[in-house]
C-alpha positions in Angstrom: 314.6 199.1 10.9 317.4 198.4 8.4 319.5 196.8 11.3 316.4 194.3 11.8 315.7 193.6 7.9 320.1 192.7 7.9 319.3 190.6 10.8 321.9 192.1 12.8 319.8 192.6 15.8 319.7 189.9 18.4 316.7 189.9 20.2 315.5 187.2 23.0 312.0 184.9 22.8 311.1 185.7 26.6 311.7 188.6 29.0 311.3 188.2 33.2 311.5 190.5 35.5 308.9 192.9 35.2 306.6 191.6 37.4 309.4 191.5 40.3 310.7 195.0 39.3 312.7 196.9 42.5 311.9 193.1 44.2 313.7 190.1 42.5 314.5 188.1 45.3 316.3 184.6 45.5 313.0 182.3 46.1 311.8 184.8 42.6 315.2 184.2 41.0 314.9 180.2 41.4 310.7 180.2 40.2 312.2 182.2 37.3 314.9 179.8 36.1 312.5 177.0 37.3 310.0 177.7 34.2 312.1 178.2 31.4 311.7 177.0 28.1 314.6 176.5 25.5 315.2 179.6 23.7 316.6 183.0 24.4 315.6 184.5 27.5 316.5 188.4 29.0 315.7 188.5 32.8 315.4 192.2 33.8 317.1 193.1 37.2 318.5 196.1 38.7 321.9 195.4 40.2 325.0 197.6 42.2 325.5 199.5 45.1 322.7 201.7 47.2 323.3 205.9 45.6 321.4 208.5 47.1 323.0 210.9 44.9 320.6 212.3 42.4 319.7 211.7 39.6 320.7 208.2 40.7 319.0 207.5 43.7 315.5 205.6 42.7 313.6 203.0 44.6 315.2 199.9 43.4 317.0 197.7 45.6 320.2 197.5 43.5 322.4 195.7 46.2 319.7 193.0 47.1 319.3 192.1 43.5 322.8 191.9 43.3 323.0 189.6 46.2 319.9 187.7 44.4 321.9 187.6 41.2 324.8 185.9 42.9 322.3 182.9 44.1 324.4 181.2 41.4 327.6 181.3 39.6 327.1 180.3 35.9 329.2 176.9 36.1 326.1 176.2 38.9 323.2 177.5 36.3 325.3 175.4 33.2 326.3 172.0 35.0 323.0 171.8 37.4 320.2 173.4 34.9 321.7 173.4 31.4 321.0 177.5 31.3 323.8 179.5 29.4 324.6 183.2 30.7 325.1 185.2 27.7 325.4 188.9 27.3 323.8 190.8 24.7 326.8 190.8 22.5 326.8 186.9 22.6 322.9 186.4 22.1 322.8 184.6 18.9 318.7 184.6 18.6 
């Protein structure tokens, strides 16, 4: 709570994802950055490579969303749709 009151915590306006969890797919991707308003977003994905090892093994699709994730490269998202990729250390909320 102190970190809050200091405003020290970043925190974004708008979260995706949820509704597509263990299925973001490209056409979900593009509806997604499609209906954005200006602001902070987070968009939740899973991405990496397929593990069967446990405890890692779960039902998401890690190496589709992946795949989905590199639909386009953030000079495309920037130039073409005026969205900024930011991690959280660079969110300035």
């Amino acid at each position: 709570d102190r970190l809050l009151v200091r405003g020290r915590i970043n925190f974004p306006g708008y979260f995706h994802g949820l509704s597509y969890v263990d299925n973001l797919n490209q056409e979900r991707l593009k509806k997604i950055l499609g209906n954005l308003r200006p602001g902070l977003h987070e968009l939740m994905c899973h991405i990496g490579s397929e593990n069967e090892d446990p405890p890692f093994f779960t039902r998401h699709r890690w190496a589709d969303e992946l795949q989905t994730m590199k639909t386009f490269s953030k000079k495309e998202l920037e130039r073409e749709m005026g969205i900024y990729v930011v991690s959280y250390r660079d969110g300035k909320g």
